[in-house]
C-alpha positions as CSV (number, residue, x, y, z in Angstrom):
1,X,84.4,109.0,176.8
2,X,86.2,107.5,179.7
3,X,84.4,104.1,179.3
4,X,85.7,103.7,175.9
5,X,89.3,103.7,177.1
6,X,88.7,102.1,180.0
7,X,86.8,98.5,178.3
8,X,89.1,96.0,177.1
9,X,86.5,94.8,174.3
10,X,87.9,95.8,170.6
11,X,84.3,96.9,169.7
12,X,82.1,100.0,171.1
13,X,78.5,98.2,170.4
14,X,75.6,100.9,170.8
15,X,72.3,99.3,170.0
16,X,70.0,101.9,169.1
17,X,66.1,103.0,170.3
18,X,63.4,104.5,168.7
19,X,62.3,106.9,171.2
20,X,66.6,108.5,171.9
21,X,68.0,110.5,168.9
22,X,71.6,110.9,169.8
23,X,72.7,108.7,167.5
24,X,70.5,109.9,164.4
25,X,72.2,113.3,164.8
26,X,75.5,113.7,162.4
27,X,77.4,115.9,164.9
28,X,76.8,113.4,167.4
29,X,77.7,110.2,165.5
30,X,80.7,111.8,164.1
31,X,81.4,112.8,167.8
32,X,81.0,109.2,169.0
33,X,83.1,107.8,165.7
34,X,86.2,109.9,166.9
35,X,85.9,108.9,170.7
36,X,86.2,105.4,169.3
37,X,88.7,105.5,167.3
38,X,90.6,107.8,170.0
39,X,90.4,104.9,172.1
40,X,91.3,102.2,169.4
41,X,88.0,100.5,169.5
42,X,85.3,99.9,166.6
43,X,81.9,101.4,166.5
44,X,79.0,99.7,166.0
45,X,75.7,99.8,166.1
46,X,72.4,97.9,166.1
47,X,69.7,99.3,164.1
48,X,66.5,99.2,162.2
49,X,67.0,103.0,161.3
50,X,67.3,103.8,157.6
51,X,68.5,106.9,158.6
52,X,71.1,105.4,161.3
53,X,72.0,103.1,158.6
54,X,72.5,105.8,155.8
55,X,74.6,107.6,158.4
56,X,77.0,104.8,159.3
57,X,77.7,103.8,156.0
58,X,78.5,107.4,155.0
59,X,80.9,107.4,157.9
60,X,82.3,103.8,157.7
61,X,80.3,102.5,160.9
62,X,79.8,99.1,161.1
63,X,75.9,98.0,161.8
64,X,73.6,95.7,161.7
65,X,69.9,95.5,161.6
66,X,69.4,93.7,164.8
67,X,71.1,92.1,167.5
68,X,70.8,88.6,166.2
69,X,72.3,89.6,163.1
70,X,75.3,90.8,165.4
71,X,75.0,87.4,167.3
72,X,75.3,85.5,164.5
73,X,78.1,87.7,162.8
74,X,80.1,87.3,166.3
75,X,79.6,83.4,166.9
76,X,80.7,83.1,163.1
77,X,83.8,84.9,163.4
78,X,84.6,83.3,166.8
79,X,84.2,79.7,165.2
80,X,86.2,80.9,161.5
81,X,83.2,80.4,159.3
């Protein structure tokens, strides 16, 4: 995953869609989970997905339901709230 390493940003954000499956397969999320943490970043993702979301908290993923959530998560950290 070349475009891990390469970003600057300290987070890896995938925001997930229903109709691609990559991410609600466990080899594949595990798979993804190493890249980023090979390349010092954190994974996250954006999702409605029960499943997604069952998934990332078994493997210590950060996500959030949608991207406002994230918004609002980032714009509070940014300001120290």
């Amino acid at each position: 995953m070349s475009a891990l390493r390469a970003s600057e940003d300290p987070a890896a954000i995938f925001v997930d869609h229903p109709s691609v499956s990559v991410l609600r397969n466990p080899v594949n999320l595990k798979l993804l989970q190493s890249y980023a943490l090979e390349a010092q970043r954190q994974l996250v993702l954006v999702t409605n997905d029960s499943l997604l979301q069952s998934l990332a908290d078994e493997y210590g993923i950060l996500w959030y339901h949608d991207e406002k959530q994230l918004r609002e998560t980032l714009t509070d950290a940014a300001v120290g709230v």
